[in-house]
py3Dmol code that shows the C-alpha trace and the ligand (Angstrom):
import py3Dmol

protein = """\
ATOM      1  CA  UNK A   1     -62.339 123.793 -18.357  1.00  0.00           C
ATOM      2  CA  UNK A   2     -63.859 120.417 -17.385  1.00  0.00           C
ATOM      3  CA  UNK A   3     -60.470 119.053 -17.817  1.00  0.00           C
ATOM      4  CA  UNK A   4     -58.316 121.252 -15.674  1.00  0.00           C
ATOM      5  CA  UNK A   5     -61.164 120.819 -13.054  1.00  0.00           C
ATOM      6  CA  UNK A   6     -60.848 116.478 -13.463  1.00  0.00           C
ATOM      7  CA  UNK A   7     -56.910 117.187 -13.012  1.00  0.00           C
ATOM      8  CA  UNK A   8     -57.139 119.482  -9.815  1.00  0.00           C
ATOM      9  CA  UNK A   9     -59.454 117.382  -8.599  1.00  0.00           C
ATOM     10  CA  UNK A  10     -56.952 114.232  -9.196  1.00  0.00           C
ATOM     11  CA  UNK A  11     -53.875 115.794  -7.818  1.00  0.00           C
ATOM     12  CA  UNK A  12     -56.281 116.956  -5.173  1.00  0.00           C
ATOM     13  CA  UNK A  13     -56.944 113.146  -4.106  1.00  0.00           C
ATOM     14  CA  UNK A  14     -53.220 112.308  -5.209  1.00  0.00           C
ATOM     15  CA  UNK A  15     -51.686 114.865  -2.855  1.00  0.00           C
ATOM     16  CA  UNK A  16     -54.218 113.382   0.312  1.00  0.00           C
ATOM     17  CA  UNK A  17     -53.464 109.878  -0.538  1.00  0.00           C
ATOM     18  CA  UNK A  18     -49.456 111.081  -0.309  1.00  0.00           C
ATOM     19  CA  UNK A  19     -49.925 112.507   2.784  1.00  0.00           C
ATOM     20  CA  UNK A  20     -51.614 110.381   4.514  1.00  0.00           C
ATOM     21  CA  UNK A  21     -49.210 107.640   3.628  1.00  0.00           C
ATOM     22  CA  UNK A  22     -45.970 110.011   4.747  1.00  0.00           C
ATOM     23  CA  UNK A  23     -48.345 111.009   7.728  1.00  0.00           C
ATOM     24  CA  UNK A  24     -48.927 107.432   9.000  1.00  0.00           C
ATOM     25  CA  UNK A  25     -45.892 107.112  10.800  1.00  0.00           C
ATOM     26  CA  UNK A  26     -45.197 110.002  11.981  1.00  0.00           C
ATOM     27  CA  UNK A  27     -48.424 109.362  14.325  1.00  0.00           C
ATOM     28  CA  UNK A  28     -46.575 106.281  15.434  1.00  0.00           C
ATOM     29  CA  UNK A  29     -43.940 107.089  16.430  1.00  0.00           C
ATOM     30  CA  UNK A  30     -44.750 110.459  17.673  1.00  0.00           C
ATOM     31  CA  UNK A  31     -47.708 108.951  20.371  1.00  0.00           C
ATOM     32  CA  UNK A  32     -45.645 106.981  22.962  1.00  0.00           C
ATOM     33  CA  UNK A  33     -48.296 104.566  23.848  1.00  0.00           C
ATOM     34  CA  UNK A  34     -48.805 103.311  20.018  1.00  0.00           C
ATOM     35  CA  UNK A  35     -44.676 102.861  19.886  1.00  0.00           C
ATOM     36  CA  UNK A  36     -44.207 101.670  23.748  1.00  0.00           C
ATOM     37  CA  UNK A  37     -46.807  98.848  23.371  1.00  0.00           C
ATOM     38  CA  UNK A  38     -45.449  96.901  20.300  1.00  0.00           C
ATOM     39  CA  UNK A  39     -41.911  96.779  21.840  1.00  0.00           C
ATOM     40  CA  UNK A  40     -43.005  95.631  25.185  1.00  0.00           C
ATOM     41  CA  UNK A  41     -44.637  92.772  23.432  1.00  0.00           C
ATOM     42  CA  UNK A  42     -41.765  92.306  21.264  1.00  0.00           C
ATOM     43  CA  UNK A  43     -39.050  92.059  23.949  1.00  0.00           C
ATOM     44  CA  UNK A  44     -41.648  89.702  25.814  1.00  0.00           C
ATOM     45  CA  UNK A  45     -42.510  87.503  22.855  1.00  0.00           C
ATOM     46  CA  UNK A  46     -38.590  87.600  21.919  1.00  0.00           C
ATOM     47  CA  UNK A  47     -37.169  85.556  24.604  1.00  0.00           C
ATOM     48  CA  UNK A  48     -40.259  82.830  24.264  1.00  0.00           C
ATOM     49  CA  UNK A  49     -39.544  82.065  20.922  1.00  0.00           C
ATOM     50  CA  UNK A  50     -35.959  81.885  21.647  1.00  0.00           C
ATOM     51  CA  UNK A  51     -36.784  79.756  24.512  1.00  0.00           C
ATOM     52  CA  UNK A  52     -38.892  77.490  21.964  1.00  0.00           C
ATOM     53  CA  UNK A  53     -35.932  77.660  19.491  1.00  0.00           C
ATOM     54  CA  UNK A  54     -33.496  76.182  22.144  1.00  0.00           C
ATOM     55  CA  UNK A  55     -36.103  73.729  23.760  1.00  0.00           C
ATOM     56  CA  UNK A  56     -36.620  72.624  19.861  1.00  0.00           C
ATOM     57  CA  UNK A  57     -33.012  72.647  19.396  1.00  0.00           C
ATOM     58  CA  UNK A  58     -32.533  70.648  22.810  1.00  0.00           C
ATOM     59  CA  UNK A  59     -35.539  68.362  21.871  1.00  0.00           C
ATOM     60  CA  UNK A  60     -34.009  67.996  18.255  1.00  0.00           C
ATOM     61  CA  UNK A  61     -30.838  67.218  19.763  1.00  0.00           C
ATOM     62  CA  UNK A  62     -32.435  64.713  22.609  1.00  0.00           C
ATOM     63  CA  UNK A  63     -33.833  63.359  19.712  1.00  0.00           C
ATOM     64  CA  UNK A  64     -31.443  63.335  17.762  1.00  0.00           C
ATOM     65  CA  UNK A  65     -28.935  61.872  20.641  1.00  0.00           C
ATOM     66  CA  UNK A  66     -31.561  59.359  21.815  1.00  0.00           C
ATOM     67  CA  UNK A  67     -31.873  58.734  17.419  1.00  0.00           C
ATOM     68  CA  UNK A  68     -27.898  58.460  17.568  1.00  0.00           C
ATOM     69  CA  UNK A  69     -27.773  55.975  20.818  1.00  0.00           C
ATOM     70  CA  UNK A  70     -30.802  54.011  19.490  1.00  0.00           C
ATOM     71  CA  UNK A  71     -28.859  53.406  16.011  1.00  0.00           C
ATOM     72  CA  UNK A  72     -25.685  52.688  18.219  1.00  0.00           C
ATOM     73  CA  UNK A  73     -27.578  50.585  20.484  1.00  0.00           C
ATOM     74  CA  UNK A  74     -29.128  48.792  17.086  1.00  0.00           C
ATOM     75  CA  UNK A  75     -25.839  48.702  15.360  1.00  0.00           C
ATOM     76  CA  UNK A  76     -23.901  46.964  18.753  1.00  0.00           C
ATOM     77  CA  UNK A  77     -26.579  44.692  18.954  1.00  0.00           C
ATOM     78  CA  UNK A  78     -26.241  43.621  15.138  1.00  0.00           C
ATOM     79  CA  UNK A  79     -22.393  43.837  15.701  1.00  0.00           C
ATOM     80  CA  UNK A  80     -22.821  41.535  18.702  1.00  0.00           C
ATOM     81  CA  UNK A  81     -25.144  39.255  16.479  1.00  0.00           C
ATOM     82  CA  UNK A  82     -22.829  39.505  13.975  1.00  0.00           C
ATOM     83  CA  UNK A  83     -20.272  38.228  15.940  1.00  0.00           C
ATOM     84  CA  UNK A  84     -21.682  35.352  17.340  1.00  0.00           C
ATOM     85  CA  UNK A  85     -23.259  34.838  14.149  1.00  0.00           C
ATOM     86  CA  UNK A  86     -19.155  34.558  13.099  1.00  0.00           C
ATOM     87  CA  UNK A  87     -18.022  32.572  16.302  1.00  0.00           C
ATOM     88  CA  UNK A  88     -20.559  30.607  15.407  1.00  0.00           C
ATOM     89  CA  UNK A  89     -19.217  29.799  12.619  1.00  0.00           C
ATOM     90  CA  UNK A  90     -15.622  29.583  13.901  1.00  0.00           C
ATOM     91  CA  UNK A  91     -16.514  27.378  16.381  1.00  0.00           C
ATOM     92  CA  UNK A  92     -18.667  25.528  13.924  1.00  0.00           C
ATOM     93  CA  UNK A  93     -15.638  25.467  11.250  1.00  0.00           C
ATOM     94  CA  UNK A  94     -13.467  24.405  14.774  1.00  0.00           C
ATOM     95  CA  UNK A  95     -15.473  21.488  15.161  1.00  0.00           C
ATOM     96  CA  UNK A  96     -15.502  20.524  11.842  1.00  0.00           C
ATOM     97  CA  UNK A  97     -11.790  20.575  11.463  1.00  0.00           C
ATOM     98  CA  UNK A  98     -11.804  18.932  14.799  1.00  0.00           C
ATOM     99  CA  UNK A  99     -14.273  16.398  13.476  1.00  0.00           C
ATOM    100  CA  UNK A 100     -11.741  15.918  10.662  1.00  0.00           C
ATOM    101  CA  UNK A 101      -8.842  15.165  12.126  1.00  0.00           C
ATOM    102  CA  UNK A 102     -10.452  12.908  14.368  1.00  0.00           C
ATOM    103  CA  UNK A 103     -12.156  10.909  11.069  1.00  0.00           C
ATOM    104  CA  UNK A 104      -8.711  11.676   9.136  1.00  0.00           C
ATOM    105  CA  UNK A 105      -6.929   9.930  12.531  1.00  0.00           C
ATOM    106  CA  UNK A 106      -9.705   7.571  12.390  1.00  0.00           C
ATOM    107  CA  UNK A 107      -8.770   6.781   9.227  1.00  0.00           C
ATOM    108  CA  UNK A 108      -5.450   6.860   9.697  1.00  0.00           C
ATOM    109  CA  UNK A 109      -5.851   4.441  12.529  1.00  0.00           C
ATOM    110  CA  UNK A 110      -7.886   2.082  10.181  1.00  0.00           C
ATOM    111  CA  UNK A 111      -5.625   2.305   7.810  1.00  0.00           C
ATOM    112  CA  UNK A 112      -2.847   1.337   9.910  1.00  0.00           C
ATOM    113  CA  UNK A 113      -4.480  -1.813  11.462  1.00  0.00           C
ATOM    114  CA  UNK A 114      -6.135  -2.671   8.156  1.00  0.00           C
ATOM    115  CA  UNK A 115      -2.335  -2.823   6.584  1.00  0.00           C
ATOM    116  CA  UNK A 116      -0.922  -3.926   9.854  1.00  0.00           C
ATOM    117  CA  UNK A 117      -4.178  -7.034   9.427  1.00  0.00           C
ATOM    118  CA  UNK A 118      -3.149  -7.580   5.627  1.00  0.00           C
ATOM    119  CA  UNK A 119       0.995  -8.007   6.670  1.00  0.00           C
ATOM    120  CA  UNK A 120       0.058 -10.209   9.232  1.00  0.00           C
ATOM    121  CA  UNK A 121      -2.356 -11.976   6.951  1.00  0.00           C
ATOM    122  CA  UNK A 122       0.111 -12.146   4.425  1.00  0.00           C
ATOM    123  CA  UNK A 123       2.846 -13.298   7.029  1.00  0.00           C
ATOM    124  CA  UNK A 124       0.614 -15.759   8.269  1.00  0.00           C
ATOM    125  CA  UNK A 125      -0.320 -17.168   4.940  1.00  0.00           C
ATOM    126  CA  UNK A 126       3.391 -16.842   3.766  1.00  0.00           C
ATOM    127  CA  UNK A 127       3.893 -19.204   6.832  1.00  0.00           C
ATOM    128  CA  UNK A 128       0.859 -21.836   5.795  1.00  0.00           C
ATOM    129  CA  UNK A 129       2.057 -21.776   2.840  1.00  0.00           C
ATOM    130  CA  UNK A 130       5.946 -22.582   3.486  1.00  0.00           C
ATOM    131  CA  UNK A 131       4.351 -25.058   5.905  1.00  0.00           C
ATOM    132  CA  UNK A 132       1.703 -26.835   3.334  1.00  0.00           C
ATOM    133  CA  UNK A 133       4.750 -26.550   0.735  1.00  0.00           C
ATOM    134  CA  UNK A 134       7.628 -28.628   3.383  1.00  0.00           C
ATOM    135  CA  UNK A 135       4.410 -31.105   4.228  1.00  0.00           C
ATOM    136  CA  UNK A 136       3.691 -31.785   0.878  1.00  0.00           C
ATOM    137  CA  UNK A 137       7.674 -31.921   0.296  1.00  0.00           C
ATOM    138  CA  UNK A 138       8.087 -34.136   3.110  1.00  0.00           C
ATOM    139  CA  UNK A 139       4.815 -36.134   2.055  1.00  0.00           C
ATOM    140  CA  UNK A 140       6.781 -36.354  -1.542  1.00  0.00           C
ATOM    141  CA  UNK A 141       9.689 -37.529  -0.183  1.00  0.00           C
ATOM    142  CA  UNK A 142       7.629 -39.772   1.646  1.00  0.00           C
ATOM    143  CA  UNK A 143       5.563 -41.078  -1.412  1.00  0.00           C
ATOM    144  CA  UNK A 144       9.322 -41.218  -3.053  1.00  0.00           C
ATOM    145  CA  UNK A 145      10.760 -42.997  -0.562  1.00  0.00           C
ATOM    146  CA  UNK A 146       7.888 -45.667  -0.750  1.00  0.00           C
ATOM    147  CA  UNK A 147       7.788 -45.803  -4.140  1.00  0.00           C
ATOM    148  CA  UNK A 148      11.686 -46.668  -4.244  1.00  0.00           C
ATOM    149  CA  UNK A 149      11.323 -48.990  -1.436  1.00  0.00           C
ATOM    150  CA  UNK A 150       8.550 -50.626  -3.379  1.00  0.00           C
ATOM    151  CA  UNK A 151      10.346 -50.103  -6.642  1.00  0.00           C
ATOM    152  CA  UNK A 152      13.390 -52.644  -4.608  1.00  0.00           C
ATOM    153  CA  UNK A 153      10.854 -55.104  -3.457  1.00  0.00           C
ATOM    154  CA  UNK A 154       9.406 -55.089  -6.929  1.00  0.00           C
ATOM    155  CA  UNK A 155      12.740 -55.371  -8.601  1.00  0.00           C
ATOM    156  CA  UNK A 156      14.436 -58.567  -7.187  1.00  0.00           C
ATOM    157  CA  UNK A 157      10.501 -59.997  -8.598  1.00  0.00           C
ATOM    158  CA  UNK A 158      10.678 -58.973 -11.703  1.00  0.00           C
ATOM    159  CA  UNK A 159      14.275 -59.965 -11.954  1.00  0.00           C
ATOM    160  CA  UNK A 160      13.352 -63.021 -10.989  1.00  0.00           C
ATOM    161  CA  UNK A 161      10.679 -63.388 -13.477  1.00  0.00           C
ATOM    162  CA  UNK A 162      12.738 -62.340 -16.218  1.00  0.00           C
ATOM    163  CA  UNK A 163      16.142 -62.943 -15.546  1.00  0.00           C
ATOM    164  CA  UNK A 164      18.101 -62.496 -19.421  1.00  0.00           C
ATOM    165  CA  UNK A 165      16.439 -59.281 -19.820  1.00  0.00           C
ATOM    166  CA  UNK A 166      17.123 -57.291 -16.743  1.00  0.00           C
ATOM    167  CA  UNK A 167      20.317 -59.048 -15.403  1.00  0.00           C
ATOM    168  CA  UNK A 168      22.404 -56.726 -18.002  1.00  0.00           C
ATOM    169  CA  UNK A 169      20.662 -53.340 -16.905  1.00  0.00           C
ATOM    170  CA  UNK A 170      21.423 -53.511 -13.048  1.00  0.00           C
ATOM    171  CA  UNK A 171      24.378 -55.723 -13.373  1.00  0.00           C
ATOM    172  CA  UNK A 172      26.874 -52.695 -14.553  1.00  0.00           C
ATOM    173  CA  UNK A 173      24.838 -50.000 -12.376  1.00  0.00           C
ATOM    174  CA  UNK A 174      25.769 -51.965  -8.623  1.00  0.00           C
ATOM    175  CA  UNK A 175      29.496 -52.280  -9.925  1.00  0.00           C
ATOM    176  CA  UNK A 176      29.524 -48.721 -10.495  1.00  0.00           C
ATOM    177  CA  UNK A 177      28.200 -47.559  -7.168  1.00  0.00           C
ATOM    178  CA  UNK A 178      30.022 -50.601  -5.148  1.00  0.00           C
ATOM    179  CA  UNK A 179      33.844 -49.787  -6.946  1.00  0.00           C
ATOM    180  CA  UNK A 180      34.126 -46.118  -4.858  1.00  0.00           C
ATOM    181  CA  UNK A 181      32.338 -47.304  -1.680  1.00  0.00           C
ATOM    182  CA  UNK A 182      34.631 -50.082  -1.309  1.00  0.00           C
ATOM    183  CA  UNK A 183      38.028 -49.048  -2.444  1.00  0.00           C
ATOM    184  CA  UNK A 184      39.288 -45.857  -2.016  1.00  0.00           C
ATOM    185  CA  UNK A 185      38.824 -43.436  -5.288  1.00  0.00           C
ATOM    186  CA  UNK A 186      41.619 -43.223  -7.485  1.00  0.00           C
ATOM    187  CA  UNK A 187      41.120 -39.303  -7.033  1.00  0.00           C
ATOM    188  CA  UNK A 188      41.476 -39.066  -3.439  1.00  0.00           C
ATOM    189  CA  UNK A 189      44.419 -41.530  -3.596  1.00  0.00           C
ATOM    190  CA  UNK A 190      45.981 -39.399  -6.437  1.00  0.00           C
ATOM    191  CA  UNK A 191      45.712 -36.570  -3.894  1.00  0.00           C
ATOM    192  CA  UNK A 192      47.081 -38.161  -1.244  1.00  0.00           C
ATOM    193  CA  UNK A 193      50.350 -39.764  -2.880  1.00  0.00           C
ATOM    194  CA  UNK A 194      50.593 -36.789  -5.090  1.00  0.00           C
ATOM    195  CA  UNK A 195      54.171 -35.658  -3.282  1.00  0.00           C
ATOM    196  CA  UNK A 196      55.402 -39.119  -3.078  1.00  0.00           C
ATOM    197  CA  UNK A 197      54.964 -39.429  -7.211  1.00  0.00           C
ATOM    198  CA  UNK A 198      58.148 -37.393  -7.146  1.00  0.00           C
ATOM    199  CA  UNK A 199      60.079 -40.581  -6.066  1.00  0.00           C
ATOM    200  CA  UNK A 200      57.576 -43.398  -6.472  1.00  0.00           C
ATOM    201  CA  UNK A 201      55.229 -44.540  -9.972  1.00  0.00           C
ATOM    202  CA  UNK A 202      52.649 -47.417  -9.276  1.00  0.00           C
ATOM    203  CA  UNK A 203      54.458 -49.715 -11.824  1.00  0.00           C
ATOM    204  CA  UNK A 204      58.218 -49.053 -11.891  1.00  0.00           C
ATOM    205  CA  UNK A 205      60.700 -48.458  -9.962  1.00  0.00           C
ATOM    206  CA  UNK A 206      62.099 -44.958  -9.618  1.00  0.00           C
ATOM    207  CA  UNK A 207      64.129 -43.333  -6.492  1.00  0.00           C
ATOM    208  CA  UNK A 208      61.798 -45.410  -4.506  1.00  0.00           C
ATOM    209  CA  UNK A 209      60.248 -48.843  -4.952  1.00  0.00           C
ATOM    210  CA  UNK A 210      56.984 -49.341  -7.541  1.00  0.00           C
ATOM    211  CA  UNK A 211      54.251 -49.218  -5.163  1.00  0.00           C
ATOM    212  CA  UNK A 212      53.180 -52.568  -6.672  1.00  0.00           C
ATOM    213  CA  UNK A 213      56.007 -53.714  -5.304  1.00  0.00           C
ATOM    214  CA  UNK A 214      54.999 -52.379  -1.876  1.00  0.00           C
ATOM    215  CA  UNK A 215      51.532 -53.822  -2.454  1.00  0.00           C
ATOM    216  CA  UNK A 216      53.081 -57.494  -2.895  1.00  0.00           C
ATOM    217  CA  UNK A 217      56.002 -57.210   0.192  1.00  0.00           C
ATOM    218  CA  UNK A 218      53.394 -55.752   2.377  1.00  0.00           C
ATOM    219  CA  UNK A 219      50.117 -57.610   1.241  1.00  0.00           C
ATOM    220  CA  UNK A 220      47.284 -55.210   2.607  1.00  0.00           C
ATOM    221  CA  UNK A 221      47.116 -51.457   3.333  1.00  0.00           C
ATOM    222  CA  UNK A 222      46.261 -52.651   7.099  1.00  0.00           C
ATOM    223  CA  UNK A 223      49.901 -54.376   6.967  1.00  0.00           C
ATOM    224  CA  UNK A 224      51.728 -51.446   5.429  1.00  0.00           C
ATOM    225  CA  UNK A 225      49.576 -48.923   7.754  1.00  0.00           C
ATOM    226  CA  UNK A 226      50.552 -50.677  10.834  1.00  0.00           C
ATOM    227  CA  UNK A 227      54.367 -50.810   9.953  1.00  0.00           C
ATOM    228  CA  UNK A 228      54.194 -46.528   9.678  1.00  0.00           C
ATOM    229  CA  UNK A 229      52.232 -46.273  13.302  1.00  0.00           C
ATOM    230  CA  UNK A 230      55.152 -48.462  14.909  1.00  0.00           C
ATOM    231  CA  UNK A 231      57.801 -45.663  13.100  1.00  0.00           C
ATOM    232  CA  UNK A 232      58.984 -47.156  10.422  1.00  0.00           C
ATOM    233  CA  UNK A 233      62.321 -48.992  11.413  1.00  0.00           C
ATOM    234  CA  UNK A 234      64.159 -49.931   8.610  1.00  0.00           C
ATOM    235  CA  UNK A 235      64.286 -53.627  10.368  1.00  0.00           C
ATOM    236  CA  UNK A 236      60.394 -53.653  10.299  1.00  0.00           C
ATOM    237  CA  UNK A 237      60.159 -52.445   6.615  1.00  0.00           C
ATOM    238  CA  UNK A 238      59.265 -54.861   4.327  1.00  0.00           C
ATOM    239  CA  UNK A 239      60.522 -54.111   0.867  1.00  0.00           C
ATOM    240  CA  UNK A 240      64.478 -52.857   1.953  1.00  0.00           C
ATOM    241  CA  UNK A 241      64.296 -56.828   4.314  1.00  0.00           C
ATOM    242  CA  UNK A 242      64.137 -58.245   1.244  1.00  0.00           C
ATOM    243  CA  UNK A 243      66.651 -56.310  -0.909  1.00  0.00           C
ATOM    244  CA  UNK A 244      70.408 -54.599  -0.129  1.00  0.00           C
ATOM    245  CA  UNK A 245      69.496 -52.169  -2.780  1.00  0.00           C
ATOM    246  CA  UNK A 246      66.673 -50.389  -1.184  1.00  0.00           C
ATOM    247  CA  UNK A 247      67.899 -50.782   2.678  1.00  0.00           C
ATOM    248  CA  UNK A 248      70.720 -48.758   1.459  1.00  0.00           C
ATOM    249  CA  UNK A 249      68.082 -46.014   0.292  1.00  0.00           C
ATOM    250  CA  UNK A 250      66.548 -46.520   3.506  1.00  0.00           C
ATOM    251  CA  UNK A 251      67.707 -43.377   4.852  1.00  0.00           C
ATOM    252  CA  UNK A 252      66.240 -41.260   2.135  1.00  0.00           C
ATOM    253  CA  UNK A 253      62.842 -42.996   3.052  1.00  0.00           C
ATOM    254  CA  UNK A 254      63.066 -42.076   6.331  1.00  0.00           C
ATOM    255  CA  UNK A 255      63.109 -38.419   6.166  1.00  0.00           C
ATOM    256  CA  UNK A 256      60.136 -38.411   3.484  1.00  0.00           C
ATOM    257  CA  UNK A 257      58.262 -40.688   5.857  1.00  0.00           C
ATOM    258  CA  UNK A 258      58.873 -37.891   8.866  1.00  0.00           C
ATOM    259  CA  UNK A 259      58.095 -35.124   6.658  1.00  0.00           C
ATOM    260  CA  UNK A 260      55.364 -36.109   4.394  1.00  0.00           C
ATOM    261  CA  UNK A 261      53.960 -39.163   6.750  1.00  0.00           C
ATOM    262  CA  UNK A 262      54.304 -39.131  10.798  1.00  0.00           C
ATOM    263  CA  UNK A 263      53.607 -34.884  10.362  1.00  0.00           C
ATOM    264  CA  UNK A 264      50.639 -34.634   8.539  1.00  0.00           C
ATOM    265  CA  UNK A 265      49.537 -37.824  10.211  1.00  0.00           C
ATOM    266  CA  UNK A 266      49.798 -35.848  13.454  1.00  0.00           C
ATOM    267  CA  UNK A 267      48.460 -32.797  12.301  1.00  0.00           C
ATOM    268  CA  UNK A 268      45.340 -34.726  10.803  1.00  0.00           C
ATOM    269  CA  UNK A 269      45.704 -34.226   6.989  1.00  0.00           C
ATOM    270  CA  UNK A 270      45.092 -37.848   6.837  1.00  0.00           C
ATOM    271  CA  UNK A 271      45.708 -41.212   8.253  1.00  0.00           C
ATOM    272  CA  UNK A 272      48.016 -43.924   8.057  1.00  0.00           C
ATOM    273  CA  UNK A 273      45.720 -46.192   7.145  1.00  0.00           C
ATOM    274  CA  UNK A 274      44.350 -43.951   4.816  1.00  0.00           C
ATOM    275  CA  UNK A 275      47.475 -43.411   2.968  1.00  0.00           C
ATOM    276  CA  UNK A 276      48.348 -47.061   3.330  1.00  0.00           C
ATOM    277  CA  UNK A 277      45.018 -47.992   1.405  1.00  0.00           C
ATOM    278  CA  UNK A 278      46.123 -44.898  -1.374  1.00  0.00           C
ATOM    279  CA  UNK A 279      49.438 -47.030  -2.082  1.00  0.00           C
ATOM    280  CA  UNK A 280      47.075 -50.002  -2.226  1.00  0.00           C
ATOM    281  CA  UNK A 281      44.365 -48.088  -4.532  1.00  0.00           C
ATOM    282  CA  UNK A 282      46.249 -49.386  -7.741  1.00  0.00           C
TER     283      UNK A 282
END
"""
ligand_1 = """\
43
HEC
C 62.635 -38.412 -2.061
C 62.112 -39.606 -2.620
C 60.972 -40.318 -1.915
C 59.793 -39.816 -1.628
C 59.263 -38.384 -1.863
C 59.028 -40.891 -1.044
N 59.718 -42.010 -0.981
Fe 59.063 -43.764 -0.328
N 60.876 -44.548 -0.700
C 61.977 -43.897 -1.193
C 63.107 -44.785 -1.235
C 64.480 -44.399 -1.717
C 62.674 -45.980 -0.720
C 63.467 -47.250 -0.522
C 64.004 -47.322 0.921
C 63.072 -48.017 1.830
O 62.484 -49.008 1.390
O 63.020 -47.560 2.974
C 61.295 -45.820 -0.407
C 60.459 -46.788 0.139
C 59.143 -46.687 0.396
C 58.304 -47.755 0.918
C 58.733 -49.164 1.195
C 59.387 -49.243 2.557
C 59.952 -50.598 2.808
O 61.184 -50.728 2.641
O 59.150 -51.480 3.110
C 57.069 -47.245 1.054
C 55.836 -47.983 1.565
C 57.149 -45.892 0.630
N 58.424 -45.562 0.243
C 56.060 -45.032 0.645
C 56.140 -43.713 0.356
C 55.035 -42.821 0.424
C 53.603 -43.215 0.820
C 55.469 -41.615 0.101
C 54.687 -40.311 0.068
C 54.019 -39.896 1.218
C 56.876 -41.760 -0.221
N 57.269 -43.034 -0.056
C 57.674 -40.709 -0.611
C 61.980 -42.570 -1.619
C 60.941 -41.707 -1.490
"""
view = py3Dmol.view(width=600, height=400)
view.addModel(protein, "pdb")
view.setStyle({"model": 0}, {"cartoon": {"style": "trace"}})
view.addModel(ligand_1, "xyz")
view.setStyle({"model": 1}, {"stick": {}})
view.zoomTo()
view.show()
């Protein structure tokens, strides 16, 4: 019995507690001043916070902008730095190529006059040098020259002194060097006579005379020379004077001596006397 009773009694308090719960609002809504009020301060407090929200949202974004224009602001003036940090160094690296291409023309410069300085040295000394080497030669030549003229002096005195042993030594040396300075050499009169050999030999006769019989009808080369400058009559000529047989060959003479005399006399291969003393030369 006690039992049932405890159940009623809980279903009792159940049942109250339920309705009060599905009670609740129905007494809200149902009273217009309990619903009315709430909404009035919800449509008022609506548009506040919404007014907050934007001025947030504006101040965010103020923020955010003035944030954004601060960082830009930041970021130009680090560009800017930046780049004169980097002209800077362009103009730095500027001058410094400038610098070296003025030292490298510099030195380029130096270069040029220190080379242009060393030629000219060289030049200079090239020229002392060629000058100090024809002083000393002329000073040699000088000391030569004195020494031979001293060596003459001193010869003729030591010749003197000792006659028998240096008479044979310089006897034989002044005959060589007198023979070609004071007749002409047998070369040169070789040369000279060369076309008359055809006709003439020194010792014989052959279509001409033997020119030592020349030498001894005309006596000197002066003689014979003189006898050719006149032009050569056959009455002037000594040799065919003296002897029919070679006055009648006289003729043949004469051309030779217009061809191979008078011509290259006139043209200046030689002279008369020249080829007068070539007859004479042996
Ligand atoms: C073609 C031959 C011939 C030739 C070359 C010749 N002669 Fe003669 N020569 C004669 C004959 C021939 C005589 C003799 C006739 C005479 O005496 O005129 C002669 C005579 C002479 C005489 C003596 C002249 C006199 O009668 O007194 C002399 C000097 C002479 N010749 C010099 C020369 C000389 C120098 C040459 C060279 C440049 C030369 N002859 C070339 C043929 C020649």
């Amino acid at each position: 019995m006690n039992k049932h009773i405890l159940w009623v009694i809980a279903l009792a308090f159940l049942v109250s507690c339920q309705d009060k719960t599905v009670q609740q609002p129905d007494v809200n809504t149902s009273s217009e001043s309990a619903t009315k009020a709430p909404v009035a301060s919800v449509a008022t407090e609506k548009p506040a916070a919404a007014d907050k929200a934007a001025a947030d949202k504006a101040a965010a974004e103020k923020a955010a902008a003035e944030k954004a224009a601060a960082e830009k602001v930041a970021a130009d003036k680090v560009a800017a730095a930046e780049k004169v940090a980097a002209d800077k160094v362009a103009a730095d690296k500027a001058a410094d190529k400038a610098a070296d291409k003025a030292a490298a023309e510099k030195a380029a410069a130096e270069k040029a006059a220190a080379e242009k300085a060393a030629a000219e040295k060289a030049a200079a000394d090239k020229a002392a040098a060629e000058k100090a080497a024809a002083e000393k030669a002329a000073a040699d030549k000088a000391a030569a020259d004195k020494a031979a003229a001293n060596k003459k002096v001193v010869a003729p005195l030591v010749q003197g002194k000792q006659p028998i042993k240096s008479e044979p030594n310089p006897a034989p040396v002044d005959n060589m060097q007198l023979k070609p300075a004071a007749a002409m050499s047998l070369e040169k009169a070789n040369m000279l006579t060369k076309k008359c050999k055809a006709c003439h030999a020194t010792d014989k006769d052959k279509v001409g005379p033997a020119f030592k019989k020349v030498q001894a009808a005309y006596g000197s080369a002066d003689a014979l020379a003189a006898v050719w400058e006149s032009g050569f009559a056959v009455e002037s000529r000594k040799v065919a004077a003296s002897d029919a047989k070679w006055k009648k060959k006289a003729k043949t003479m004469t051309g030779q001596y217009k061809k191979l005399i008078k011509k290259q006399v006139e043209k200046g291969k030689f002279t008369y006397k020249e080829l007068a003393e070539a007859v004479f030369a042996k």
